[in-house]
C-alpha positions, 0 to 999 in steps of 0.5 A, a space after each residue: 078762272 078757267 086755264 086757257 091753253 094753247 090749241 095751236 098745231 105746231 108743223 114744220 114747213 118745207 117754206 123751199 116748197 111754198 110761195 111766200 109773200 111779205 107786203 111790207 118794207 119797213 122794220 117789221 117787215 125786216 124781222 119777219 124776213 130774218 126769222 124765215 131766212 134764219 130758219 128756213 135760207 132756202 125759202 122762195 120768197 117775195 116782198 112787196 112795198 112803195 119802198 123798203 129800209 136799206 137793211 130789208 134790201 139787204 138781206 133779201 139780196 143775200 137770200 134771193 128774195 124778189 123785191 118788188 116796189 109798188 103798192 099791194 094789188 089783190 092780183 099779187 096773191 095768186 099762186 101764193 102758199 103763205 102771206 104775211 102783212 107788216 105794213 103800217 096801215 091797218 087797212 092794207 093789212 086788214 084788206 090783205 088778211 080778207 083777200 088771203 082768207 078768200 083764197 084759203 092761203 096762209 096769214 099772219 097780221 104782224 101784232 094783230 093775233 085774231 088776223 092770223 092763221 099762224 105765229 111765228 115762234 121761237 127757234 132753236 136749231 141745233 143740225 137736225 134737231 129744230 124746237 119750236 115755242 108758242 106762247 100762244 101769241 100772248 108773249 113773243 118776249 116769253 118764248 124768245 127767253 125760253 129759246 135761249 135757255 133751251 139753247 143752253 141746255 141742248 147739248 152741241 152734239 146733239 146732231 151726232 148723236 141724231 146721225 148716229 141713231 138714223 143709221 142705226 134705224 136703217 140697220 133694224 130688222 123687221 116692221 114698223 112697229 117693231 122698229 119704233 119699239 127698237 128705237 123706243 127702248 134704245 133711246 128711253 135712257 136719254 131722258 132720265 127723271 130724277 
């Protein structure tokens, strides 16, 4: 058997920057929204579904998500960047994934890995400092333990000690390179193989 590994690229978006779309109002479409706002509360957002649970209104509320109530149309993906569909009908989502491709936005297929040009993975955020895991789409419940135990391990101080290094690179002399090098020795010791 040959091993599979995982060719995702991993990016970090500036979701303030983009327009997001949500179709869906439900339970999934809830989880979505807590994982984007939780990483990203900034992020400019819509959702749009026949209706939404009390807790999906909620927290869009709380993070000035436009709500709108009404079926999906095709004309509500314009001047989209990302699209994410959750809705309980496989045809709507299908249907979005196929309108979304044609326009060259963004997807995901809430549980559905081969309609989806991104994963959302597990987060951990400590200031400055963000970790991003994949499984690959094979084990969201994998990446959910491993975001826990690097929760744990990264220390809390970890911020101080990136604020500390940005002003010490704005002191250094010289090019790029010679910069990169600088930092590169003065940052080797923090991590120690045993």
């Amino acid at each position: 058997m040959s091993q599979e590994t995982n060719t995702l690229y991993p990016v970090f978006l500036k979701v303030r920057n983009l327009q997001v779309l949500i179709v869906g109002g439900g339970n999934v479409a809830l989880e979505k929204l807590t994982f984007l706002t939780k990483s990203s509360p900034d992020a400019v957002v819509e959702m749009v579904a026949p209706f939404f649970r009390a807790e999906t209104l909620e927290r869009a509320k709380q993070y000035n998500v436009k709500i709108t109530k009404r079926k999906f149309r095709k004309s509500m993906l314009k001047k989209r960047h990302i699209v994410i569909a959750t809705t309980d009908s496989p045809k709507v989502n299908k249907r979005v994934y196929e309108l979304a491709r044609k326009r060259f936005l963004l997807c995901n297929i809430a549980d559905v890995p081969e309609l989806c040009d991104f994963y959302m993975g597990g987060i951990v955020t400590k200031g400055n400092v963000k970790i991003a895991i994949s499984t690959n789409g094979k084990s969201p419940t994998t990446a959910k333990r491993l975001r826990q135990f690097f929760e744990e391990v990264i220390p809390d101080n970890i911020d101080d000690l990136v604020q500390n290094l940005n002003e010490y690179r704005k002191t250094i002399k010289g090019d790029f390179e010679e910069k990169v090098e600088t930092l590169n020795e003065f940052t080797k010791g923090l991590i120690k193989k045993n």
